[in-house]
C-alpha positions as CSV (number, residue, x, y, z in Angstrom):
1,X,26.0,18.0,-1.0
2,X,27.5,16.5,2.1
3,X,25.3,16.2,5.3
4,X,27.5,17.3,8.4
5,X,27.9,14.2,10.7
6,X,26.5,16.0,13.4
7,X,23.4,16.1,11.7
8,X,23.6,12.3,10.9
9,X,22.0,10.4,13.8
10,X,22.5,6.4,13.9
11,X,20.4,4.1,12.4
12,X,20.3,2.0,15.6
13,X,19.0,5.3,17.4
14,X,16.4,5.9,14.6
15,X,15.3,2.3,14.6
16,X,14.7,2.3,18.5
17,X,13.0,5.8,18.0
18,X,10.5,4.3,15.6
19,X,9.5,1.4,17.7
20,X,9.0,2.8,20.9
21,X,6.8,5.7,19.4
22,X,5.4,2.7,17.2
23,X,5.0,0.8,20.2
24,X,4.9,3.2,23.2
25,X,6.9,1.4,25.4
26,X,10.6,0.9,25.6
27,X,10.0,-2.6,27.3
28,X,8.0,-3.7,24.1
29,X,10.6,-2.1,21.7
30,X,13.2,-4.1,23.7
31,X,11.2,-7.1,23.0
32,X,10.8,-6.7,19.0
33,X,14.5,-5.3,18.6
34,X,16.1,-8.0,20.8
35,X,17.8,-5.1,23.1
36,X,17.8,-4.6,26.9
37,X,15.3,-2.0,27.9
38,X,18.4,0.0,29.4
39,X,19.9,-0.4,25.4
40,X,16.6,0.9,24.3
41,X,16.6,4.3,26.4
42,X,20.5,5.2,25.9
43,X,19.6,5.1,21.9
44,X,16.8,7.8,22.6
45,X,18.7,10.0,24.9
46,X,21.2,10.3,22.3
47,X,19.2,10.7,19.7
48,X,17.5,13.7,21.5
49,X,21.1,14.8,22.9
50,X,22.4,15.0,19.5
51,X,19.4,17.1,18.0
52,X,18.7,18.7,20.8
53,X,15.4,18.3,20.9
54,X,12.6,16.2,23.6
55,X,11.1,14.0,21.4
56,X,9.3,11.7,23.7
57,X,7.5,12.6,27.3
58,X,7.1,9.4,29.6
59,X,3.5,9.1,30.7
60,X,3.0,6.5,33.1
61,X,4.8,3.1,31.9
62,X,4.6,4.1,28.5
63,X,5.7,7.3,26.3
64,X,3.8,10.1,24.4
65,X,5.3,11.9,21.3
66,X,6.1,15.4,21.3
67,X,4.8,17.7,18.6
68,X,8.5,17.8,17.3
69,X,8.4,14.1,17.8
70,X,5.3,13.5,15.4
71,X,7.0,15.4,12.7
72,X,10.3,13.9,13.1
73,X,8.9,10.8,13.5
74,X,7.3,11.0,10.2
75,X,10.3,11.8,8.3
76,X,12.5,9.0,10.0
77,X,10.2,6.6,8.6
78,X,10.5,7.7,5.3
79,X,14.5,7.5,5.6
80,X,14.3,4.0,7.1
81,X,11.6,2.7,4.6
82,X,13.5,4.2,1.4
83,X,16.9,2.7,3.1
84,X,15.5,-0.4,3.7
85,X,14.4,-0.2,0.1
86,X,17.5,0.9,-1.3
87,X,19.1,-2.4,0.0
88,X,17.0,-4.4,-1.2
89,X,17.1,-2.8,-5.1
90,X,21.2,-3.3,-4.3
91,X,21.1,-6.9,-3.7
92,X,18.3,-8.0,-6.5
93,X,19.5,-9.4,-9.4
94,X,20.3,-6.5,-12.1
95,X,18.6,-8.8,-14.6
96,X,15.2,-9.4,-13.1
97,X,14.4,-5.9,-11.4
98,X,12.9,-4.2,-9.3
99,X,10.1,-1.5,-10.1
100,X,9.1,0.9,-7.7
101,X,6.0,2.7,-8.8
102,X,3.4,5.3,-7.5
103,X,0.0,5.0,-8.1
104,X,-3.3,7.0,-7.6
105,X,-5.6,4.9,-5.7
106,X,-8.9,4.5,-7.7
107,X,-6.7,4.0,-10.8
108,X,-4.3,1.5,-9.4
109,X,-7.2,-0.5,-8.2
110,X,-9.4,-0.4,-10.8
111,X,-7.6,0.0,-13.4
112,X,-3.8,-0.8,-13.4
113,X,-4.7,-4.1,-10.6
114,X,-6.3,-6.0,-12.7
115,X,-4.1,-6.1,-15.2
116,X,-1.0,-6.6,-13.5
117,X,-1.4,-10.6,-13.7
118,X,-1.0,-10.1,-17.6
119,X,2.6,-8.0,-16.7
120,X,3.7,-11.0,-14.0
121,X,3.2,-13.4,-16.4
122,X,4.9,-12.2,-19.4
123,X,7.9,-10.8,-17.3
124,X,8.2,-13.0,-14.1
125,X,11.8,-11.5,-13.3
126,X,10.4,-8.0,-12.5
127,X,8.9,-7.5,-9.3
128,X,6.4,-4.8,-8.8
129,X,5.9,-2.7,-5.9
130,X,3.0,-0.4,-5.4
131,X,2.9,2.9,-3.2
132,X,0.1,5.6,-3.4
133,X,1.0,8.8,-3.9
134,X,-2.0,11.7,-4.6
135,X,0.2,14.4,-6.2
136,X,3.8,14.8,-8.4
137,X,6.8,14.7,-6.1
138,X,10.4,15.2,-6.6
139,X,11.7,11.7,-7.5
140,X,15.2,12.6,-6.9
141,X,14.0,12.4,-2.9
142,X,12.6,8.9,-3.3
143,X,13.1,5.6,-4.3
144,X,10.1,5.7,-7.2
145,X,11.6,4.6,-10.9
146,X,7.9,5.6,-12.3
147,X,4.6,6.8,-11.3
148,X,1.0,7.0,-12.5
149,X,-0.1,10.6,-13.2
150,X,-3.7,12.6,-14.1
151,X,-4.0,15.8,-15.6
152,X,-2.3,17.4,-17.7
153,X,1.7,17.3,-19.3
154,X,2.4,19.6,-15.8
155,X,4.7,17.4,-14.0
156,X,8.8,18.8,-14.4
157,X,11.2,17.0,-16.0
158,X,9.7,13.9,-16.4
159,X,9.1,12.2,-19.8
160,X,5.7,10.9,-20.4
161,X,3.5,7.8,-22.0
162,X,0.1,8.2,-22.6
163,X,-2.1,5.7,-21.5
164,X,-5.9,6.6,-21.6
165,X,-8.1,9.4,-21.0
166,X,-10.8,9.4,-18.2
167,X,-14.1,9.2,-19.1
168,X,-17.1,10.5,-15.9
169,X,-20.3,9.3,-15.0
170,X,-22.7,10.9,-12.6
171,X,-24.2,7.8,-10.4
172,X,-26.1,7.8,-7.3
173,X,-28.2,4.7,-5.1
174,X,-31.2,3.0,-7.5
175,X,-33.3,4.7,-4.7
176,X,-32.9,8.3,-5.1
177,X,-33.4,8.2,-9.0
178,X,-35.6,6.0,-10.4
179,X,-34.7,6.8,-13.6
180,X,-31.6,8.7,-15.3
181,X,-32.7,12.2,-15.4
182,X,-33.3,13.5,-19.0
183,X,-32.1,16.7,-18.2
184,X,-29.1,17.1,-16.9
185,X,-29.3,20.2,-15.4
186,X,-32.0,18.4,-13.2
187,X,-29.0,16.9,-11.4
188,X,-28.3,20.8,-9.2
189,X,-31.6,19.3,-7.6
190,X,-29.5,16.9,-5.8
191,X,-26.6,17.1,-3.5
192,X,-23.5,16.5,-5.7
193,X,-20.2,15.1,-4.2
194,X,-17.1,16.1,-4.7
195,X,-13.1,15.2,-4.7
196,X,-11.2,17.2,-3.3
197,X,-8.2,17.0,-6.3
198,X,-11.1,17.4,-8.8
199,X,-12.7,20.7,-7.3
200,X,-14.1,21.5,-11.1
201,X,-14.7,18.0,-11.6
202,X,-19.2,19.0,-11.7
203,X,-18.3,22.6,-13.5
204,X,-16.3,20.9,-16.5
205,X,-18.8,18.5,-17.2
206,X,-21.9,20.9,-17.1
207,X,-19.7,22.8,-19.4
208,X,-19.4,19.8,-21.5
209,X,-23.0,19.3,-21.9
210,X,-23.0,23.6,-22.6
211,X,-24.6,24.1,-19.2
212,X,-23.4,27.0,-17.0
213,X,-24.9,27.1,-13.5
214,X,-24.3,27.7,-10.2
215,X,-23.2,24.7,-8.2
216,X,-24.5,23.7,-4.9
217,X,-22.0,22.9,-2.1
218,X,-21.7,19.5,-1.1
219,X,-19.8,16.7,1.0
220,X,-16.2,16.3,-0.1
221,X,-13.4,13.2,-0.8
222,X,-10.1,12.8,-0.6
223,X,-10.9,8.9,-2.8
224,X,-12.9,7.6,-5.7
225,X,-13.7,4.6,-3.6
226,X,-14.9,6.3,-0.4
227,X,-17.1,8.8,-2.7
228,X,-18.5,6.0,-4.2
229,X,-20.0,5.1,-1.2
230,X,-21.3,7.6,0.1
231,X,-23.2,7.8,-3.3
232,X,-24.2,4.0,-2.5
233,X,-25.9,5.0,1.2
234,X,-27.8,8.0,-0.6
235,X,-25.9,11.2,0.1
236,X,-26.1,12.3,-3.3
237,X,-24.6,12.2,-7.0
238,X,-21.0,11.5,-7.4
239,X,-19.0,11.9,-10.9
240,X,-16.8,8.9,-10.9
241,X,-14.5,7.6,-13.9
242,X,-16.3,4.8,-15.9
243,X,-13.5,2.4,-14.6
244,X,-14.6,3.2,-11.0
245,X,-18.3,3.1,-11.3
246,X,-18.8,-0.2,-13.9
247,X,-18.4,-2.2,-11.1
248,X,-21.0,-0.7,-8.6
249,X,-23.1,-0.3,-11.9
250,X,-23.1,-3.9,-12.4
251,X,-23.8,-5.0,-9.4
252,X,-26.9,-2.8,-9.0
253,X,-25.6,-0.5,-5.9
254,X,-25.2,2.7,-8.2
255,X,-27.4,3.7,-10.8
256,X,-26.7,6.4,-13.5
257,X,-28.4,9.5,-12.7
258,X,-28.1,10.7,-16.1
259,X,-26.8,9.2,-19.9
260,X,-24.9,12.1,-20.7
261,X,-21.1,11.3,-20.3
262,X,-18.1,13.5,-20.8
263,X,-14.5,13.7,-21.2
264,X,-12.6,14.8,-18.1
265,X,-10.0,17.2,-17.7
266,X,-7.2,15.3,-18.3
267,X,-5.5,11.7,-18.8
268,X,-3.7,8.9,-16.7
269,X,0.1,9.0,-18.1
270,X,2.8,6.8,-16.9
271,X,5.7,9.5,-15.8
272,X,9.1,8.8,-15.2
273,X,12.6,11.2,-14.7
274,X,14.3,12.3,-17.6
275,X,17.3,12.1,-15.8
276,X,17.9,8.7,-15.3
277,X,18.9,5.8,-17.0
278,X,16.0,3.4,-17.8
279,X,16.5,0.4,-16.2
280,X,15.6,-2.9,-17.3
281,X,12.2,-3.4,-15.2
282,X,10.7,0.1,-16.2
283,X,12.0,-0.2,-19.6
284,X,9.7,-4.2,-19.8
285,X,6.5,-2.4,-17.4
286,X,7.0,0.9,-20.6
287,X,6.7,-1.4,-22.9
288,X,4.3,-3.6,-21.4
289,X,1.6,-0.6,-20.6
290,X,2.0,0.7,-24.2
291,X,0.6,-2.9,-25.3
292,X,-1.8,-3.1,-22.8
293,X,-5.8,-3.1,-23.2
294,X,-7.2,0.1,-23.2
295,X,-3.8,2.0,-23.2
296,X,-2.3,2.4,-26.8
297,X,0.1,4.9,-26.8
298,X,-0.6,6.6,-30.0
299,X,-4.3,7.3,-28.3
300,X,-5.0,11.3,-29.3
301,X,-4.1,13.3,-26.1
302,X,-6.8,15.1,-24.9
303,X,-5.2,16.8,-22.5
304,X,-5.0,20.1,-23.9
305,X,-8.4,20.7,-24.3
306,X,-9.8,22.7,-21.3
């Protein structure tokens, strides 16, 4: 589909939009763009001629964005960042690579980081870059070749590789159990922390164990890593992947407050469109991740089971 031109501001305008709301100051865009200050304020009264739209106020020597500014400003980033990226995939060398991939936080840093090293060294002419991205996306509107994904097989038209499934551990500070409880269900004692992209995350595993209860409410994370500690400063039990919690574990700032472990509710795939051609770079990361520790692709799939 062909965007009207009229809808097609320029890249000069957007790039002296983004610094001064960056920035707020035209004199301090100016600066970093190597533009008069006069060159600076024709590009936004263009801009917001052409869209018709105020998308800065002036407030005192500097500027304040709109409402319809923040939103538009958010989105002109993403054009300029996935442009800028575009280029760059254009002029790399087609045998080397570029891999653009999207990760879930805890997993990427736990998990996928430390392995990385292992990847560099056996293919030096791919270069990795990492994004974080909480939940599937439409990759035809980005410039991701792959992604890391949890669950279930529930992302469209994407093909999949298995790479393990997640194992949880209830942990909280040495200090508020002394011991792991022998009864689990002795846990609803305690506040329990939650994520907020797991919100069955405590149900699930009760269930596992053949427990049915009523939960208590409790605080609630949008990471792993800032769960984890608020577990370490005592606000309660948090249920956090093995990979996550073996660190704090070892160093003594978590504790298990039980032994019991379970099987999640799904596993961490590596997901990529159907659609496209697999380039060299995903095809040697594919191959590498099937290889890798932990991550053997012919692992059973417990993802179907509830």
């Amino acid at each position: 589909m062909t965007v009207p031109r009229r809808y097609l501001p320029s890249i000069s305008a957007l790039v002296a939009f983004e610094a001064v709301a960056r920035l707020g100051s035209a004199t301090l865009a100016a600066r970093e763009l190597s533009l008069t200050q006069s060159a600076i304020s024709r590009q936004l009264k263009a801009l917001e001629d052409q869209i018709g739209v105020t998308l800065l106020l002036r407030q005192g020597r500097g500027f304040a964005l709109t409402p319809k500014g923040h939103d538009y400003l958010r989105d002109v980033r993403n054009v300029l960042q996935r442009l800028g990226q575009a280029t760059i995939s254009a002029q790399s060398d087609t045998e080397s690579g570029m891999l653009n991939l999207a990760i879930l936080p805890a997993f990427g840093m736990h998990w996928l980081a430390p392995r990385l090293r292992d990847f560099a060294r056996r293919h030096p002419e791919v270069t990795v870059n990492l994004s974080t991205r909480l939940a599937p996306f439409d990759f035809h509107a980005t410039s991701f070749d792959a992604a890391i994904h949890f669950g279930r097989r529930d992302w469209p038209k994407v093909s999949y590789l298995p790479l393990l499934p997640e194992t949880v551990v209830p942990v909280c500070a040495p200090a508020l159990i002394a011991t792991p409880l022998s009864d689990p269900h002795d846990i609803l004692q305690y506040d329990l922390l939650h994520l907020d992209t797991r919100p069955q995350g405590w149900v699930r595993w009760m269930r596992a164990l053949g427990l049915e209860a009523n939960l208590p409410p409790g605080m609630v994370f949008d990471q792993f890593s800032t769960m984890a500690q608020a577990a370490i400063h005592g606000l309660g039990i948090a249920l956090l992947p093995t990979f996550v919690a073996e660190p704090y574990l070892s160093s003594g700032q978590l504790a298990l407050a039980s032994q019991r472990t379970s099987e999640s509710i799904g596993s961490y795939y590596l997901v990529w469109p159907k659609d496209r051609q697999d380039a060299k770079a995903l095809t040697s990361f594919r191959d590498w991740l099937a290889g890798a520790p932990d991550s053997p692709a012919d692992r059973p799939d417990p993802s179907g089971r509830d």
